[in-house]
Backbone bond lengths (Angstrom), bond angles and torsions (degrees), N, CA, C in turn:
res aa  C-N    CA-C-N  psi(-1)  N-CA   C-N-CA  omega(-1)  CA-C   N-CA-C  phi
1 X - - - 1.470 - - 1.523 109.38 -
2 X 1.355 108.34 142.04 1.742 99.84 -172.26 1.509 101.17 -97.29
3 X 1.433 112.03 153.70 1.129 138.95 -156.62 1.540 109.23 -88.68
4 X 0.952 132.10 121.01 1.935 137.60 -172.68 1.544 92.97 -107.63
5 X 1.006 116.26 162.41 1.626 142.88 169.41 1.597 123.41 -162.16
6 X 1.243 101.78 164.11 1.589 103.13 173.98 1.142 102.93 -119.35
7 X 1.193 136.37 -38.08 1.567 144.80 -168.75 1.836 95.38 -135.53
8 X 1.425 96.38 167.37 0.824 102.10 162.59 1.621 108.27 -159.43
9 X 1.273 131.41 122.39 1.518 128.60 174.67 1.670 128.42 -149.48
10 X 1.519 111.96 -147.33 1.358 87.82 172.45 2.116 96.44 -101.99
11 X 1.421 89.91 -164.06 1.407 106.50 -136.66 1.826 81.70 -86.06
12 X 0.953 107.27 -5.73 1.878 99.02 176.16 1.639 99.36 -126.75
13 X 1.208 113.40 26.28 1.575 120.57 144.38 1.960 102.99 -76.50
14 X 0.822 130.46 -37.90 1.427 148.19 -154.08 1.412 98.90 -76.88
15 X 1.448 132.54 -169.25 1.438 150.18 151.33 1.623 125.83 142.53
16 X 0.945 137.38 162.97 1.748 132.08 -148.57 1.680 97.97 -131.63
17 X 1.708 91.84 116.86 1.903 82.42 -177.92 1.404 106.27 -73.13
18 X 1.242 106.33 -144.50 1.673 124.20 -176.39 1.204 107.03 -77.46
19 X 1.437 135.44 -35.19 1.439 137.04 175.35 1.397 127.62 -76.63
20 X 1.596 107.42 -5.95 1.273 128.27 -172.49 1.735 121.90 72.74
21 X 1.438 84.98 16.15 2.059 77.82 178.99 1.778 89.23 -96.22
22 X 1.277 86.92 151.52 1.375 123.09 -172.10 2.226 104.24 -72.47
23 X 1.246 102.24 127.31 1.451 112.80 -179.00 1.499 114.68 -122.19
24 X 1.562 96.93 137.84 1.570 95.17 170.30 1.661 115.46 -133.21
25 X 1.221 120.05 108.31 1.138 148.24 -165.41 1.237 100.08 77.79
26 X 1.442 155.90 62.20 1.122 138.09 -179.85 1.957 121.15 85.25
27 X 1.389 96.71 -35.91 1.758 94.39 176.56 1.181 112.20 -114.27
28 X 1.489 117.99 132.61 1.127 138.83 -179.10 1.878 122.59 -41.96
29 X 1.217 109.35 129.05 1.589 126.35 -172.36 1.751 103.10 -40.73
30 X 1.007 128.97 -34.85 1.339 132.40 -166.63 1.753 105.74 -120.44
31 X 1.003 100.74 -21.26 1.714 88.34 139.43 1.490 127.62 -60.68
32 X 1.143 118.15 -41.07 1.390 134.36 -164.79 1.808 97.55 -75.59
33 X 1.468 108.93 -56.41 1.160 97.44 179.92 1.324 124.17 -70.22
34 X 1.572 123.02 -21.13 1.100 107.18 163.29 1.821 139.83 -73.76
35 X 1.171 96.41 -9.49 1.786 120.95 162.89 1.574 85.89 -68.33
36 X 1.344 134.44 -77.10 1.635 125.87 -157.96 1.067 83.86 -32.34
37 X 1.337 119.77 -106.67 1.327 173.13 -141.65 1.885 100.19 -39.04
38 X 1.314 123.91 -33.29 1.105 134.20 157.82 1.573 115.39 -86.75
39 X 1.219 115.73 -5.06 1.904 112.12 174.34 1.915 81.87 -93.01
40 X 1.254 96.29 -64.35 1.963 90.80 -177.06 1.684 113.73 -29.80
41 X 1.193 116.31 -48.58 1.280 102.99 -177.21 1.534 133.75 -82.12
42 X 1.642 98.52 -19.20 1.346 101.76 157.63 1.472 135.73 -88.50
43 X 1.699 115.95 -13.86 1.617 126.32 133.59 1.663 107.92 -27.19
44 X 1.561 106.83 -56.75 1.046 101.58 -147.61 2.105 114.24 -77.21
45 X 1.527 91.84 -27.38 1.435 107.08 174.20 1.205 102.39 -54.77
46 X 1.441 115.32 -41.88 1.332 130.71 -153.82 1.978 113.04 -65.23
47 X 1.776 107.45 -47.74 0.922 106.08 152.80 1.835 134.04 -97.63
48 X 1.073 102.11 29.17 1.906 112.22 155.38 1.488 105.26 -89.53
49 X 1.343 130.77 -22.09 1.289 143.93 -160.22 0.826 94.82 -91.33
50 X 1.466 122.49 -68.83 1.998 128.20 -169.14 2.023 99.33 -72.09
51 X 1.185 130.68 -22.88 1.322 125.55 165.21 1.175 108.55 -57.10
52 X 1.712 120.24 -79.90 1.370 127.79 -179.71 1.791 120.85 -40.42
53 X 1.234 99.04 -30.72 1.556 102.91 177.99 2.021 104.68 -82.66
54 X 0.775 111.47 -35.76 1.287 118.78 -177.83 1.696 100.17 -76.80
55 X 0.915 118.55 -51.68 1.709 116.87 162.35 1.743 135.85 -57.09
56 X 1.200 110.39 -14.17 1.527 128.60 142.29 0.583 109.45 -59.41
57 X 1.469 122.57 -80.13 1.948 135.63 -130.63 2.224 72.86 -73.21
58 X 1.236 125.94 -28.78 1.455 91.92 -160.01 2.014 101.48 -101.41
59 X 1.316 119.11 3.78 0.970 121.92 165.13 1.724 122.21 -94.01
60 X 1.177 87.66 -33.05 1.909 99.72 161.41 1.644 98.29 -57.28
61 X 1.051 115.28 -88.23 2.021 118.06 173.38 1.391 107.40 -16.88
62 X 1.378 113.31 -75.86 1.958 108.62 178.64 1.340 96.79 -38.48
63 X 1.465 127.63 -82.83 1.499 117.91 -167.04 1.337 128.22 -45.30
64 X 1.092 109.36 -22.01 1.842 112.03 165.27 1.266 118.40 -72.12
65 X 1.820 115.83 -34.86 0.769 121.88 -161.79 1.497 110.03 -70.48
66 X 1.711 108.04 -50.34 1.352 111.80 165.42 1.514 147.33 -55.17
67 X 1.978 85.82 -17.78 1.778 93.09 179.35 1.580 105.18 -87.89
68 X 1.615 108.73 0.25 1.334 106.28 175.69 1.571 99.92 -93.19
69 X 1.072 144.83 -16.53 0.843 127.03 -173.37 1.461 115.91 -112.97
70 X 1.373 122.84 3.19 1.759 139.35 141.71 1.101 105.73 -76.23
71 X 1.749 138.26 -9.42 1.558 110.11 165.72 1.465 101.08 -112.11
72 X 1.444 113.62 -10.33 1.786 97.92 169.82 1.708 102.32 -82.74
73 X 1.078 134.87 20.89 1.021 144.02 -164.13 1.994 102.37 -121.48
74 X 1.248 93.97 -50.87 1.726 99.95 176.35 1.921 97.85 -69.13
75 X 1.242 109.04 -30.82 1.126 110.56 -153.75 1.917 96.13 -66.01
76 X 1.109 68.44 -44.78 1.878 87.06 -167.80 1.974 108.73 -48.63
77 X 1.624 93.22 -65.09 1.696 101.99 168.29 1.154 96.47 -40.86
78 X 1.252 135.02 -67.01 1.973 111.61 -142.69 1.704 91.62 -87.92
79 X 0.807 134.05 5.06 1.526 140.08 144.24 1.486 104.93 -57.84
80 X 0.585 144.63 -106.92 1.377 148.21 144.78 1.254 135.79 19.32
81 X 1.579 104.89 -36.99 1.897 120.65 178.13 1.610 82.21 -105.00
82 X 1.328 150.47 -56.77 1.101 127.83 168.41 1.568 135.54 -26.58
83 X 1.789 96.45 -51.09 1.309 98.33 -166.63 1.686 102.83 -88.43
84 X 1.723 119.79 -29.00 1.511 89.28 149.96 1.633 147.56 -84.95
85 X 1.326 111.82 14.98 1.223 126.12 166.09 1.634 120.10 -64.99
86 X 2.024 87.65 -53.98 1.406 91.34 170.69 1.451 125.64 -48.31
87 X 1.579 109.76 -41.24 1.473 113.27 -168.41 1.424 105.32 -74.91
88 X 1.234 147.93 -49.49 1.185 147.83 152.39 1.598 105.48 -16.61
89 X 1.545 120.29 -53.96 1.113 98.33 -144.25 1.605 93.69 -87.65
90 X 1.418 119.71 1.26 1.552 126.97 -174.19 1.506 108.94 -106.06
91 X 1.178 113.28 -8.45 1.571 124.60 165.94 1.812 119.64 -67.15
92 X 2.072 78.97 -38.54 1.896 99.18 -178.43 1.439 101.08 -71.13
93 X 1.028 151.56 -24.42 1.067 142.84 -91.92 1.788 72.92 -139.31
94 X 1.564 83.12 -74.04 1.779 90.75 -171.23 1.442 115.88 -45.53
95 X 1.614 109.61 -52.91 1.572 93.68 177.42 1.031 127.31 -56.08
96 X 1.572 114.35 -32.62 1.895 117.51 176.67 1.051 118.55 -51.22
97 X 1.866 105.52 -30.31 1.360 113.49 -168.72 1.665 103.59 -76.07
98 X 1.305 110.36 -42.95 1.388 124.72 -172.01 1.653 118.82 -60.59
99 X 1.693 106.85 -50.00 1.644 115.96 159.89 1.428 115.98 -29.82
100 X 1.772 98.99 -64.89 1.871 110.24 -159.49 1.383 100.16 -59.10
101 X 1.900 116.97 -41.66 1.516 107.13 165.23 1.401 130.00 -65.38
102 X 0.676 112.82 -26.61 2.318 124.49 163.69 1.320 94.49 -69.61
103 X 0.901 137.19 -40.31 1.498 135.29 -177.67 1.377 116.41 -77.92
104 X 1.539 123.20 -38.08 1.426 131.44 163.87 1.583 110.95 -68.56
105 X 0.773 119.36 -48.23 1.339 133.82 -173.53 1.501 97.15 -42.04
106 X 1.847 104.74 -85.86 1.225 110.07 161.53 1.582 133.14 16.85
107 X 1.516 77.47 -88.98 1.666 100.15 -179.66 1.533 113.09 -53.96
108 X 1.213 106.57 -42.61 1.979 114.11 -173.96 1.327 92.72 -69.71
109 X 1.609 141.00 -43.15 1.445 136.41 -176.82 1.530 97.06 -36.99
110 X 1.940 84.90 -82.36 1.636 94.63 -173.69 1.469 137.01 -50.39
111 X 1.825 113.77 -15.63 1.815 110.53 172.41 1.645 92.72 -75.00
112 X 1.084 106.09 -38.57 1.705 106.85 -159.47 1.597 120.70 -55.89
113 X 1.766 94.60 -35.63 1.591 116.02 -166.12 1.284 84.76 -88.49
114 X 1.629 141.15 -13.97 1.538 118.26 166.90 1.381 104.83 -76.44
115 X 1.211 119.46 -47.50 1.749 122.54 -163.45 1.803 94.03 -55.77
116 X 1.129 115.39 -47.18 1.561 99.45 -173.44 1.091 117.66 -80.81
117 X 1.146 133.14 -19.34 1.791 134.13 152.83 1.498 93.84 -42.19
118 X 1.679 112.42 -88.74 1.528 118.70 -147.61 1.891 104.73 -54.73
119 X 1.252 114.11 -40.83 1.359 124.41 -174.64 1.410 114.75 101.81
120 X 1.397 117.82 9.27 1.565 143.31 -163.06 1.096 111.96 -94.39
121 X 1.774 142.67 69.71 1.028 119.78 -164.97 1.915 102.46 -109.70
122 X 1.164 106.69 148.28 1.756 123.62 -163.49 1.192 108.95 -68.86
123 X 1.728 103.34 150.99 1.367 107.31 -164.27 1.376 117.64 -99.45
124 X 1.443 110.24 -13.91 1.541 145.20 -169.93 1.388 105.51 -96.28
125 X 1.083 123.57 4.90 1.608 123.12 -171.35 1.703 118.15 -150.35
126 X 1.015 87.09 139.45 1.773 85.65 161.27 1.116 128.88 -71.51
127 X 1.700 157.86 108.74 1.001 164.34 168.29 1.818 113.48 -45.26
128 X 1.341 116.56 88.19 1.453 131.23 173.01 1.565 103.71 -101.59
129 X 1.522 106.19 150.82 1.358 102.48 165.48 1.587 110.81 -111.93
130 X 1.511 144.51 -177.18 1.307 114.19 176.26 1.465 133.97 -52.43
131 X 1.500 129.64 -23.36 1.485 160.87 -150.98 1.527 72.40 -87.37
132 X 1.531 136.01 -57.20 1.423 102.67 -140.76 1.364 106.00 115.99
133 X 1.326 123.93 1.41 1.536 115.53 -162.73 1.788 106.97 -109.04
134 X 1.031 114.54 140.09 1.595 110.62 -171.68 1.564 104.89 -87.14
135 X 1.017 106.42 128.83 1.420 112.40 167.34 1.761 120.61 -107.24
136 X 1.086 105.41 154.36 1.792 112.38 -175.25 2.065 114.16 -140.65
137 X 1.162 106.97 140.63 1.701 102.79 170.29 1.239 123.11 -86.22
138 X 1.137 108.09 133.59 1.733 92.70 -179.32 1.896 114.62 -78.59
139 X 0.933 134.19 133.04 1.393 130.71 144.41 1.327 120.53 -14.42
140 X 1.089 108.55 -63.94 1.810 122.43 -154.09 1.525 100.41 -73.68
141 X 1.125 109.17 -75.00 1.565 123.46 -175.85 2.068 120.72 -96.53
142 X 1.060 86.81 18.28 1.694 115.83 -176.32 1.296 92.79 31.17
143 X 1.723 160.05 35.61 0.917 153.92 -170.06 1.622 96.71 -86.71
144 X 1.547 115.99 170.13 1.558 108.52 175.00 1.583 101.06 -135.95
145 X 1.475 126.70 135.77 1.156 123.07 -150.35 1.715 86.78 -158.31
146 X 1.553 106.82 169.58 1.342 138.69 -169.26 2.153 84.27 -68.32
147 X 1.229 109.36 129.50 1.644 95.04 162.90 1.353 121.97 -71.28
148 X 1.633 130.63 -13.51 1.823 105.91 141.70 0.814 133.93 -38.47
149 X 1.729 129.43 -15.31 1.506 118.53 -176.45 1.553 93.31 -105.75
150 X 1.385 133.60 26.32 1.151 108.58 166.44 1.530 100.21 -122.23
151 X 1.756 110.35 -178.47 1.230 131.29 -158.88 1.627 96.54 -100.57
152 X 1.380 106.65 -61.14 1.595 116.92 -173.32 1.473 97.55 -136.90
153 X 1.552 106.78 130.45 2.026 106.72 157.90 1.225 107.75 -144.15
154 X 0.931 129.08 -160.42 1.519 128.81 -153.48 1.153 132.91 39.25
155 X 1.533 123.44 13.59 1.202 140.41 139.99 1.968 124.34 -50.43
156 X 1.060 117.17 132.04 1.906 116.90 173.52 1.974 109.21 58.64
157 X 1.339 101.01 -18.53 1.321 107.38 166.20 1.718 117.38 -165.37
158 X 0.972 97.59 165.69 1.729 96.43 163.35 1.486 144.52 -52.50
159 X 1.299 77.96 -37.88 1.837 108.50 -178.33 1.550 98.87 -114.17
160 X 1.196 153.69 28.85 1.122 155.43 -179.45 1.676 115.99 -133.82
161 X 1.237 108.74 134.93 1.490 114.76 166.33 1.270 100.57 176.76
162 X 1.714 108.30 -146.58 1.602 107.66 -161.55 1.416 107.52 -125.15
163 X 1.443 128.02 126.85 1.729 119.44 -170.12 1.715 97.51 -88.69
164 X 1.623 93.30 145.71 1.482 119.61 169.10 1.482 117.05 -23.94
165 X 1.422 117.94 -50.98 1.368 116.66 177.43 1.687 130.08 -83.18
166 X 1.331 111.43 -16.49 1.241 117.63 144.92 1.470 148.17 -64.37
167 X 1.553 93.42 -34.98 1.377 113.69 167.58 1.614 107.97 -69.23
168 X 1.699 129.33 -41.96 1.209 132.32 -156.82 1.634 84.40 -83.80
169 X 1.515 129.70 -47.08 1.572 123.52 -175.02 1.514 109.37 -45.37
170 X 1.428 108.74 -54.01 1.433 123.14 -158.86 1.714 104.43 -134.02
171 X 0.909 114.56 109.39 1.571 132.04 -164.14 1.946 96.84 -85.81
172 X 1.254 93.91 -60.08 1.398 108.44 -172.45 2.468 101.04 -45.84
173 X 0.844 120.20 -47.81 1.016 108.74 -165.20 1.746 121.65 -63.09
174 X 1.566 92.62 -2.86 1.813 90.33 171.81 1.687 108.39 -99.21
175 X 2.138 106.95 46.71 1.205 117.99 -163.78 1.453 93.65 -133.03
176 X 1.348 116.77 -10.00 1.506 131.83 173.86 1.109 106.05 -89.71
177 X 1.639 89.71 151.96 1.525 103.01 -166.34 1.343 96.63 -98.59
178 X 1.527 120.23 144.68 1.520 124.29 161.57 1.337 116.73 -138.14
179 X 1.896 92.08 140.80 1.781 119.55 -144.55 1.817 78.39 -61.85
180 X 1.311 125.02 154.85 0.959 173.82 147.83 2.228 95.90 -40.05
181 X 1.233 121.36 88.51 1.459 99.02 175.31 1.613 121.73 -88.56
182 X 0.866 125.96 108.18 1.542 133.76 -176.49 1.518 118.86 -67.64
183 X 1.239 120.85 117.19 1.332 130.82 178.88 1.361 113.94 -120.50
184 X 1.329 111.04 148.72 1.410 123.75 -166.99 1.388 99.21 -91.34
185 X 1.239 109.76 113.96 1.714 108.30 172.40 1.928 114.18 -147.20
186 X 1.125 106.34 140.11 1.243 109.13 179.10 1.681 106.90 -37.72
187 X 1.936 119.37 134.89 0.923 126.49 167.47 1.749 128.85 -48.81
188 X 1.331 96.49 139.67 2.015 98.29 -164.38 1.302 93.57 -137.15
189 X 1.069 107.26 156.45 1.448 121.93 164.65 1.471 129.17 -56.09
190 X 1.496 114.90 94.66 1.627 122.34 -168.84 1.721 97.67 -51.06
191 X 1.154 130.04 -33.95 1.832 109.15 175.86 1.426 106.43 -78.25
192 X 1.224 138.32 -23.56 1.276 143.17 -153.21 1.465 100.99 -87.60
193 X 0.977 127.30 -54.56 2.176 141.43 -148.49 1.446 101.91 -102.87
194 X 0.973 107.35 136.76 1.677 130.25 178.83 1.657 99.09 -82.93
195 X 1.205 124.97 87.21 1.936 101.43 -171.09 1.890 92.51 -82.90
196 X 1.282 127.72 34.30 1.344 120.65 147.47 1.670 130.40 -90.90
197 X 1.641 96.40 -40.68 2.121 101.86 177.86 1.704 70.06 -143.66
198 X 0.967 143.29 34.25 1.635 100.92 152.96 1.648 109.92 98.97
199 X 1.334 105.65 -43.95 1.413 101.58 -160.26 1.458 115.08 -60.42
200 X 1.346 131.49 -150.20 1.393 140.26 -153.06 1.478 107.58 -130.83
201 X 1.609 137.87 104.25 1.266 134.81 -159.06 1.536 101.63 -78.76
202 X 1.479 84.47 167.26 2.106 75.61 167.59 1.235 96.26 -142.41
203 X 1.631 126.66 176.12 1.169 111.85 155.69 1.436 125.53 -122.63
204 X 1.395 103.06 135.17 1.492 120.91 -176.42 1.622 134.27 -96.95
205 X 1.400 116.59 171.49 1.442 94.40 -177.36 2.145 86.98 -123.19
206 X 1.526 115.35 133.20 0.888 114.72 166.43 1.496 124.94 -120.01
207 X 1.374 115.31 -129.56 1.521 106.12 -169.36 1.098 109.62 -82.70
208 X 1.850 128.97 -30.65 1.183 144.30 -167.06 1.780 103.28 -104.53
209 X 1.169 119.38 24.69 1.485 87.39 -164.97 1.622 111.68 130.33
210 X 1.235 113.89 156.24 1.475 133.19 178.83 1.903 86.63 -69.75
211 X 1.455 114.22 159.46 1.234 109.36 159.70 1.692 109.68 177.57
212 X 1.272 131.70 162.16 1.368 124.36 -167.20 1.605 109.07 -88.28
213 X 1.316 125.24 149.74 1.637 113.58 -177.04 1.150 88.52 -148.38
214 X 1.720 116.78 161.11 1.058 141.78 -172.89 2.125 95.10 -86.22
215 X 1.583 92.87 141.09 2.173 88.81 175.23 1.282 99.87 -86.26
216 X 1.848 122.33 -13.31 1.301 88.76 177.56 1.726 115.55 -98.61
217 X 1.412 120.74 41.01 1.203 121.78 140.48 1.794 128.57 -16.58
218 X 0.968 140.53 148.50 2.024 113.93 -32.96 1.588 101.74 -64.49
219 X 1.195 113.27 -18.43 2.056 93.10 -173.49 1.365 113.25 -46.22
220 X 1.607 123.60 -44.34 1.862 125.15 173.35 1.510 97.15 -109.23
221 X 1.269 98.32 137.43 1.519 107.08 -177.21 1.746 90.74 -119.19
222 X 1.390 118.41 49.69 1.334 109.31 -178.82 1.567 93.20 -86.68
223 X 1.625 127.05 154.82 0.807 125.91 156.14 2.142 106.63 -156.19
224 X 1.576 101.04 178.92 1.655 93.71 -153.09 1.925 80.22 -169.76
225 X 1.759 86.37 120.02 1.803 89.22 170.56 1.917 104.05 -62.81
């Protein structure tokens, strides 16, 4: 059995008052233990105190920990309803974009598919087909064709010039003169406007000289000192 004490000394540290309770140095045996016995319990408060405090501070932490991770969590969702909102709203976007072009298109089919019925192509406009592709009439053989198959257009009109195979039949006819067609169009800047396709001149320096040229070179070979 293990051995307990309150004191411990030599043997004339000890001695028995008049009442017979037992003394050590002068103060009574159960005095002493009640000093232990009251330091023990305030040790002991002492660590319920430093437990309980240490058991907050680490349940406070979990709970932070979790409200951080329910708002990186909210954070994330409206991340999410944003970024598919955005896409929705760029999905709308595209088809609208895509319609008005099905819808342009359309329309350029159908002016275009009249001009090549009637054979009438406009003097005020550039000749596109839906693709994007420029079209021109020939002079010679009034046919209307892609302007790759021609030699020279944008001559006497916009939509007018001379196709490749006419020119290669008959050489001589890009020796004729053609009247000049005049269209009524809001005033532009004579350095600025191509009055062959429209486009935007610039000015350049070539073999002969400074001189004005069409940018959409080689398709318009308009040019003007």
């Amino acid at each position: 059995m293990e051995e307990s004490y309150l004191r411990k000394g030599e043997l004339s540290d000890f001695e028995i008052d008049v009442d017979g309770k037992l003394l050590f140095k002068g103060t009574k045996l159960f005095e002493l233990r009640d000093n232990v016995y009251s330091k023990y319990l305030l040790e002991k408060k002492k660590l319920r105190k430093q437990r309980d405090e240490e058991k907050k501070i680490a349940e406070e932490r979990l709970k932070k920990l979790v409200q951080e991770q329910i708002e990186m969590e909210e954070r994330q969702r409206k991340e999410e309803e944003k970024a598919a909102k955005i896409k929705v709203e760029l999905e709308e976007k595209e088809w609208k974009k895509k319609e008005e072009e099905q819808a342009r298109k359309r329309e350029l089919a159908k002016k275009f598919k009249s001009i090549i019925e009637t054979g009438v192509v406009p003097d005020d406009d550039i000749l596109y087909d839906e693709k994007g592709i420029r079209w021109a009439k020939c002079y010679n053989c009034e046919e209307i064709k892609p302007t790759d198959d021609f030699s020279m257009y944008g001559v006497g009109g916009k939509n007018m010039g001379f196709c490749s195979d006419c020119v290669h039949k008959k050489p001589e006819i890009l020796e004729v003169k053609i009247p000049e067609i005049k269209v009524e169009e809001k005033p532009k800047k004579e350095t600025d406007i191509c009055p062959g396709c429209g486009g935007k001149l610039k000015y350049r320096s070539g073999r002969y000289g400074k001189f004005w040229g069409c940018s959409n070179y080689p398709r318009c070979t308009y040019t003007r000192k």
